[in-house]
C-alpha positions in Angstrom: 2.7 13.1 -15.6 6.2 12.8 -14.3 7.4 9.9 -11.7 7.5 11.0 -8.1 8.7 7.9 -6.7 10.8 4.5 -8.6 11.6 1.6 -6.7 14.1 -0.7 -8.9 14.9 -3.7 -7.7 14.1 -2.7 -4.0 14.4 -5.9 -1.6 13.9 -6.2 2.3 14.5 -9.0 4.0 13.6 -9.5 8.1 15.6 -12.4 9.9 13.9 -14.9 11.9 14.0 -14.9 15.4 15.4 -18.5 16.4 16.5 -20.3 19.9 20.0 -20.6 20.6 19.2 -23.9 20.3 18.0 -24.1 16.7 20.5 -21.9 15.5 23.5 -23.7 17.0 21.7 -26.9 15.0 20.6 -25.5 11.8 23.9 -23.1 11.3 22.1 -20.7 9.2 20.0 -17.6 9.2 16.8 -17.9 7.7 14.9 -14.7 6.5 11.2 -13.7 5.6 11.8 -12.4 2.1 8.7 -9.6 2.7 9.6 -7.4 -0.5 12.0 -9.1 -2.9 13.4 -7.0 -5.7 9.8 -5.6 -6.8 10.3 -2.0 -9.8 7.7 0.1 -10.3 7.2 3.8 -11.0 4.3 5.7 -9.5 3.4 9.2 -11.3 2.7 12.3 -9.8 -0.7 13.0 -9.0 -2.1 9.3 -9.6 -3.5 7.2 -7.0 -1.5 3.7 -7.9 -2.7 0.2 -5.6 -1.3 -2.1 -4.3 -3.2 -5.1 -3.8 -2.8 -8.9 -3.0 -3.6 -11.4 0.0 -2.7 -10.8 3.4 1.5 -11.4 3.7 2.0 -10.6 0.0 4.4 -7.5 1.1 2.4 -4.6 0.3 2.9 -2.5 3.8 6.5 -3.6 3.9 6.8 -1.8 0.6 5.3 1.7 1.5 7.9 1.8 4.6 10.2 1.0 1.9 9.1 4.2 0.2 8.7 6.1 3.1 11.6 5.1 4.7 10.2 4.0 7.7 12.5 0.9 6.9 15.4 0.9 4.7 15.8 -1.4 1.5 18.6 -4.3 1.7 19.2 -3.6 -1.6 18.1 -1.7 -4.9 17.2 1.8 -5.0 14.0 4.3 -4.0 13.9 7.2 -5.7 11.7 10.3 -4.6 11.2 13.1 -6.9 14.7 11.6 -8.2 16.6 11.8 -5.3 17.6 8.2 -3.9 16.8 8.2 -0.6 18.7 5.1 0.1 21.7 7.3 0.1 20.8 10.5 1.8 22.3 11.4 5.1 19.7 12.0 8.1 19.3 15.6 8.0 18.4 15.5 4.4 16.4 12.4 4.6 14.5 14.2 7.3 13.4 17.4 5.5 12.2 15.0 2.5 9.6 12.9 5.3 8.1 16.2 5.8 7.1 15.8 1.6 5.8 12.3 2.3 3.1 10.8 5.1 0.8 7.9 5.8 -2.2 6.9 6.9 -2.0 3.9 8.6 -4.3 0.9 8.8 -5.2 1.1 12.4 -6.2 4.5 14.0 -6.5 3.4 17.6 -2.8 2.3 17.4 -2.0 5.1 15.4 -3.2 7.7 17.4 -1.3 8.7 21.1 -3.9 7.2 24.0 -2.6 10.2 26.5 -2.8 12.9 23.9 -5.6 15.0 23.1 -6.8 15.3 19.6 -5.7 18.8 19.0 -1.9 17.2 20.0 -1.7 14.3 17.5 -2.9 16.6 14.7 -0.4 19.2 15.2 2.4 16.8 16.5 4.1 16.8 12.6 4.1 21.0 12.9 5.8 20.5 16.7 8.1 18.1 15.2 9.6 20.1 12.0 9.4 23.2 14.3 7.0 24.9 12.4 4.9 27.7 13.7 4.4 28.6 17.8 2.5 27.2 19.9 -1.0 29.5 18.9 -0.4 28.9 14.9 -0.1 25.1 15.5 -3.3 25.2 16.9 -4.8 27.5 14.6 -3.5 25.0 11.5 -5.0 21.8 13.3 -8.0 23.7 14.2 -8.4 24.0 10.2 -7.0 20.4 9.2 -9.8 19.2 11.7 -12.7 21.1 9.8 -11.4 20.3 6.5 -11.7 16.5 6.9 -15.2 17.1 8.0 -15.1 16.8 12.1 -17.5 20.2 12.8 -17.3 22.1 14.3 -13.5 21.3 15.6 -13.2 23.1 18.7 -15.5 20.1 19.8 -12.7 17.6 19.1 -9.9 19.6 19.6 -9.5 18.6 23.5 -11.2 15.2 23.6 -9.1 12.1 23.6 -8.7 9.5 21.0 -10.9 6.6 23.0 -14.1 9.3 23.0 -13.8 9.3 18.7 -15.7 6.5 16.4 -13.5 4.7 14.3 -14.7 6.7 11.5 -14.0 10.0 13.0 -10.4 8.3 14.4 -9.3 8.0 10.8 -10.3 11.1 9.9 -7.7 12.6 12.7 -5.2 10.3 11.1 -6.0 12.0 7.7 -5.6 15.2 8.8 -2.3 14.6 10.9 -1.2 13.0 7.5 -1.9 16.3 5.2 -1.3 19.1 8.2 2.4 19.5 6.2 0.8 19.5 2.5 2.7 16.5 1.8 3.4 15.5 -2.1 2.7 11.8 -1.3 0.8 9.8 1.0 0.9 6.3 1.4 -2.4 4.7 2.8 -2.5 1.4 4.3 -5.2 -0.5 4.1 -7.5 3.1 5.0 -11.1 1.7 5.5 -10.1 -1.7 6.9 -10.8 -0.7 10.4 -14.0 1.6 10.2 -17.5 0.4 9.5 -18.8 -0.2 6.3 -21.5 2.2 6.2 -18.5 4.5 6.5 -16.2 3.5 4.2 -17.6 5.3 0.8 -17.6 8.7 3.1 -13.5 8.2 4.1 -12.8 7.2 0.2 -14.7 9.9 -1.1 -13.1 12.4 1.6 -9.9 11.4 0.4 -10.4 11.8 -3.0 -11.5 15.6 -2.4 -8.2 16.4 -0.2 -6.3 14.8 -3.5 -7.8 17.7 -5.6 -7.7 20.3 -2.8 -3.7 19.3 -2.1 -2.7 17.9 -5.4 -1.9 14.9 -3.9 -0.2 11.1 -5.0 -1.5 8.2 -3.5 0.0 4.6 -2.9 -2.8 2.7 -1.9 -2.5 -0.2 -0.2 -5.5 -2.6 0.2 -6.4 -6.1 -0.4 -10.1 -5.2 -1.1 -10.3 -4.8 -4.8 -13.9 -3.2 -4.6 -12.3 -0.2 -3.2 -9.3 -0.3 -5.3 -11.3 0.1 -8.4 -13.3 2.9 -6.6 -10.2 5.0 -6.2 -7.5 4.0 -8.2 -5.8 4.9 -11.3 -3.5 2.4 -11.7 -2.8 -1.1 -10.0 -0.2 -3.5 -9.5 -0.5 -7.1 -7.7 2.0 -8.5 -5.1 2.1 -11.9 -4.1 4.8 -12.9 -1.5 6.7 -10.0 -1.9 6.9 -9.9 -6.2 4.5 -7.7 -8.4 3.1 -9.8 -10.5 0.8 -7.6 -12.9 0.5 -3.9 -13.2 -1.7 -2.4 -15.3 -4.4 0.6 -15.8 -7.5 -0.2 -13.4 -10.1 -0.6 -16.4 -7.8 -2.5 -18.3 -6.5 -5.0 -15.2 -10.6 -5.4 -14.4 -11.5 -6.1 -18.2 -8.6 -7.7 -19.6 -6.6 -9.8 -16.5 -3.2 -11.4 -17.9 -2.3 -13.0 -14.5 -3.9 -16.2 -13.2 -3.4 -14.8 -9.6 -5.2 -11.8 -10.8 -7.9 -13.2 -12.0 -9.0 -15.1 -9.1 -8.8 -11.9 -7.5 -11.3 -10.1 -9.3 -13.0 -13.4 -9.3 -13.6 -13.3 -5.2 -14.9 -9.7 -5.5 -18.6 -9.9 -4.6 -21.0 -8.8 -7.3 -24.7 -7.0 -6.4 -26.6 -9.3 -8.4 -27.6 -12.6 -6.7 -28.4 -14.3 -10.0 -24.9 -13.4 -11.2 -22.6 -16.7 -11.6 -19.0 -16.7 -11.9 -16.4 -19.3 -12.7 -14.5 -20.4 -9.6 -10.8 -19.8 -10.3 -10.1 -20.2 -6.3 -5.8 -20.9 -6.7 -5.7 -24.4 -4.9 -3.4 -25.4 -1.9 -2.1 -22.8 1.0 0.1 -19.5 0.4 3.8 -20.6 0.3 6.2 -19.8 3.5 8.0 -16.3 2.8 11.0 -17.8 4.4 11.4 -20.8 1.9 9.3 -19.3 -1.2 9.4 -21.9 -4.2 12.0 -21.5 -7.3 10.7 -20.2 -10.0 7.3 -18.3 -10.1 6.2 -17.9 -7.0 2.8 -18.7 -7.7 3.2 -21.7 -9.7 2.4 -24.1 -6.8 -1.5 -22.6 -6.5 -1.6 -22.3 -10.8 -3.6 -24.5 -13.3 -1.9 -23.4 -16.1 1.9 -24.0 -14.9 4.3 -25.7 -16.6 7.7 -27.0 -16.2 9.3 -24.0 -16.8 7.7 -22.2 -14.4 8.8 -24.0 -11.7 12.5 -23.0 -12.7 12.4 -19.8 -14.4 11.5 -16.4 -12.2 9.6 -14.5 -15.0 10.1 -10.8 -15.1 7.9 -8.2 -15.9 7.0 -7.6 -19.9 4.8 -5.3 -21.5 2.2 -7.2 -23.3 0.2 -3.9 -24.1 0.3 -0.3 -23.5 1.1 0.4 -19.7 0.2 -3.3 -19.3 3.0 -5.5 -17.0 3.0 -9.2 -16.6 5.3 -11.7 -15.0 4.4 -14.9 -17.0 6.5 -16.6 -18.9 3.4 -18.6 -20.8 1.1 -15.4 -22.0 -1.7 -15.2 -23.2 -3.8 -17.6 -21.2 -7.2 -19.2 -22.4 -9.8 -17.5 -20.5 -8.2 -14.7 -19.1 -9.1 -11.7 -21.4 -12.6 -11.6 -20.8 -13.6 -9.5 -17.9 -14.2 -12.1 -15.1 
């Protein structure tokens, strides 16, 4: 497998909105530091996971890869082209390679357009095809993410849809240009759960039909070791562990991580775990503490993480960490 997309040292930082008031006191801008200077590679035709608590920076980094919003600083690479440094004409043919689905499909859907419309809206928009080939295309992207027969949904609007069938239109707006990547965020977060397995399970098919990469985004680790390949944790805006899925679920080297996969539910009732809930409140993005960022919520901190930001190591094959105190006691059995 080759790279399709490297992020090195990407950052984006949003100021805060302040009074007149409180910035003529304070003399100073103050920022929310959503994604600060995270690398990773993903590989062509993997499906790689983001995961981590709500506010950890994981949507804010695929619109950094889309570029829906442009880094501060550091570079993102698609297919080795930096897009940071692309003019628009350029950087607009490459979108057409790359799509999302989004976490909402109610928002992301157009309230006065018709089904039919949002699907083919991505043809309309990169001129592709008249007016009787768009529709014929979306006609066949509605039928291939399973809403049958599609003439039936063609003209109805998007309040007449389920959730479920709302995020299959999403799906197939996303893959009516055969992207090469697709970034989902947070896919089955909004649709019932009796319907969840079926979207998962859909996209996994359209991967083999399209050859598709995934980035997927979602704080649910259950579905992230249903459909991923590899993983990597965020945590106010760092990656702190990246690893192969079977070897981040049976061998975590994070402490972070390992309350994760400690909160996911298990089937059997009779099942204990140990509690490794990180104590105290998430940090403030706008202030986040020195050092590891994590090291205020950790029972195995020490001094020096409180002053030294630990980078990434390998500590096996394909295996990342940011820890400066590895291995920890109780960590490398499966949780």
């Amino acid at each position: 497998m080759q790279g399709i997309v490297y992020l090195e040292k990407a950052k984006k930082y949003f100021p805060v909105q302040k009074s007149f008031i409180e910035r003529f006191v304070s003399g100073q801008k103050q920022y929310v530091r959503a994604v600060d200077g995270i690398t990773f590679e993903v590989q062509r035709g993997e499906v790689f996971g983001l995961v981590g608590e709500s506010g950890s920076g994981k949507t804010t980094t695929g619109f950094v890869i889309l570029g829906l919003i442009r880094p501060d600083e550091g570079s993102v690479l698609f297919d080795g082209t930096d897009m940071t440094k692309i003019g628009e004409e350029e950087f607009r043919k490459m979108r057409a390679r790359m799509q999302m689905v989004f976490q909402d499909p109610s928002s992301a859907l157009h309230p006065r357009m018709r089904i039919g419309q949002n699907v083919a809206e991505p043809l309309r928009i990169h001129g592709i095809g008249s007016a009787q080939e768009r529709k014929a295309h979306s006609l066949k992207m509605l039928e291939t993410v399973g809403l049958k027969p599609p003439e039936t949904f063609f003209d109805r609007y998007p309040h007449e849809l389920s959730g479920g069938q709302k995020q299959r239109v999403v799906i197939a707006r996303a893959l009516i240009l055969h992207p090469e990547l697709v970034v989902a965020d947070e896919p089955v977060a909004m649709v019932d759960v009796s319907v969840r397995v079926q979207i998962l399970d859909l996209m996994m098919k359209l991967k083999k039909e399209f050859d598709l990469t995934y980035v997927f985004i979602t704080h649910d680790l259950s579905a992230a070791s249903y459909v991923c390949d590899r993983i990597a944790v965020m945590y106010l805006g760092k990656v702190l562990e990246v690893a192969p899925k079977d070897e981040l679920f049976d061998n975590p080297q994070h402490p972070y991580t390992a309350a994760l996969l400690a909160a996911v539910p298990v089937p059997d009732p009779t099942e204990r775990r140990e509690k490794t809930v990180p104590k105290g409140e998430i940090p403030s993005p706008i202030n986040p503490p020195p050092g590891c960022r994590f090291h205020p919520r950790c029972a195995y901190a020490v001094d020096s993480c409180r002053t030294q930001e630990p980078a990434l190591n390998e500590v096996s094959a394909g295996h990342y960490v940011a820890c400066p105190i590895l291995p920890f006691r109780g960590l490398r059995s499966k949780p």
